[in-house]
C-alpha positions as CSV (number, residue, x, y, z in Angstrom):
1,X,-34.2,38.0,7.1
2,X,-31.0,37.0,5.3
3,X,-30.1,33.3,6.0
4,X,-26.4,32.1,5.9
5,X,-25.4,30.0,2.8
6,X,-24.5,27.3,5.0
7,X,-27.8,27.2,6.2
8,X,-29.9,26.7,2.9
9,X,-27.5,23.9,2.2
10,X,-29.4,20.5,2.6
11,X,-28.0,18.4,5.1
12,X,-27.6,14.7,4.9
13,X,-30.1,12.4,5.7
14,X,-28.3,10.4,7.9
15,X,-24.7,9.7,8.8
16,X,-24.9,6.7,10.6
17,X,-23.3,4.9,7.9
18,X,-20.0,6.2,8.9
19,X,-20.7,4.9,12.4
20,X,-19.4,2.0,14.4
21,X,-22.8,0.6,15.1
22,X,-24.4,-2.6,16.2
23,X,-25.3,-4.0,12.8
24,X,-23.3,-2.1,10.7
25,X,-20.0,-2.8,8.1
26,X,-17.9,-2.7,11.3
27,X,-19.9,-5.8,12.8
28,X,-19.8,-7.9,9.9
29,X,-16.4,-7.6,9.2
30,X,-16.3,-8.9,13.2
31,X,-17.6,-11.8,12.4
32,X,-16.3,-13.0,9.3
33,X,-15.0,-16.5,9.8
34,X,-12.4,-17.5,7.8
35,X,-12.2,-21.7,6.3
36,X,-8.3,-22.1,7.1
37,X,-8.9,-25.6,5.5
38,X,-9.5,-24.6,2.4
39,X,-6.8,-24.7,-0.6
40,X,-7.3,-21.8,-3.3
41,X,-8.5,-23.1,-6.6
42,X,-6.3,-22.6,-9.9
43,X,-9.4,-21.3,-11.5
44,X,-9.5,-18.8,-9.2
45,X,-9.2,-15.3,-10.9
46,X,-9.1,-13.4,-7.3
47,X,-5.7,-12.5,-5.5
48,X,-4.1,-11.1,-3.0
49,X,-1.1,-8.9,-3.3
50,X,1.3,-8.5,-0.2
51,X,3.1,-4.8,-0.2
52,X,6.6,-3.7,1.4
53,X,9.0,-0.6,1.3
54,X,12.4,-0.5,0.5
55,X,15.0,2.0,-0.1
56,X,17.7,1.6,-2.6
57,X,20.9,4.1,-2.8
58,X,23.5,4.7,-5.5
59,X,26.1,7.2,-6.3
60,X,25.0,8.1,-9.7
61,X,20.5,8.9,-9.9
62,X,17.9,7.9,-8.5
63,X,16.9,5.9,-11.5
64,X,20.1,3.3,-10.5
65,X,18.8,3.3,-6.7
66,X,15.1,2.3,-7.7
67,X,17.1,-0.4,-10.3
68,X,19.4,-1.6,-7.7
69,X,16.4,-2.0,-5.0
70,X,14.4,-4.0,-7.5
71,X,17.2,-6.4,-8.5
72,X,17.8,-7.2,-5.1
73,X,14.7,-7.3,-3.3
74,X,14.1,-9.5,-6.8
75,X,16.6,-12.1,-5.7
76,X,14.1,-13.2,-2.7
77,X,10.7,-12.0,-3.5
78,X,8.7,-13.9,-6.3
79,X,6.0,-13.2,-8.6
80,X,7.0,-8.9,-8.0
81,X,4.3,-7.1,-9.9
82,X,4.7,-3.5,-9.4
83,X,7.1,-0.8,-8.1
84,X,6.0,2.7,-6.8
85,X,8.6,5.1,-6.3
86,X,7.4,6.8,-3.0
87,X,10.0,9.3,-2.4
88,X,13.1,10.5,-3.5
89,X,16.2,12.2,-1.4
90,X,20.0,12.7,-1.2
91,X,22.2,11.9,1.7
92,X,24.8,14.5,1.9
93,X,28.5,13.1,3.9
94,X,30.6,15.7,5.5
95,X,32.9,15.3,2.6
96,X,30.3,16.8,0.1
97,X,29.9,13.2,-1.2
98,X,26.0,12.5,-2.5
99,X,24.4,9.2,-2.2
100,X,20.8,9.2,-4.3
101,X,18.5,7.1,-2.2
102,X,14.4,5.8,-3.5
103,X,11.9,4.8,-1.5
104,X,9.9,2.1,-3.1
105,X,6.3,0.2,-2.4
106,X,6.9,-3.2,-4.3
107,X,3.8,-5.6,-4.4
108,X,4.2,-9.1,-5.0
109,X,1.7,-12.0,-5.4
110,X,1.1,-13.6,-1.6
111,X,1.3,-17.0,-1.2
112,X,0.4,-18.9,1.8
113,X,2.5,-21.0,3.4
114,X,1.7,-24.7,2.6
């Protein structure tokens, strides 16, 4: 008798790994306790990286949108590391003018307040 291919596939030994269980990732995450006391070291080669969108337009490319957003969000956002451009598009006015508009993700070093 002819088997499906499905069938003859062998199946997982277990996928409670992937479940909410008593015990499991989703518990111990629950119960991590954070020391609110404590001040970061300078030694400390671990970071933590805070992430925002913003949009920047221009008349002439894309390219002077993604500059322009950068400059500005620059002018209050410290330490920026790294720009993603997310999406591109055009805004199109009733009087055929074009305004170029980019999405960005910029990530910048987090720093708690003090």
């Amino acid at each position: 008798m002819w088997k499906s291919a499905e069938s003859r596939l062998p199946r997982p030994a277990s996928t409670s790994c992937h479940r909410r269980t008593r015990g499991g990732l989703y518990d111990k995450l629950a119960t991590l306790r954070v020391d609110r006391t404590a001040k970061p070291s300078k030694e400390s080669d671990m970071s933590v990286y805070r992430v925002t969108e913003i949009i920047g337009t221009s008349g002439t490319s894309w390219e002077d949108a993604a500059a322009e957003a950068i400059r500005t969000a620059a002018g209050t956002l410290r330490d920026l590391r790294v720009a993603e451009v997310v999406k591109q598009d055009i805004h199109l006015d009733e009087g055929g003018g074009i305004t170029y508009r980019t999405k960005l993700q910029l990530s910048f070093k987090y720093e708690p307040e003090h």
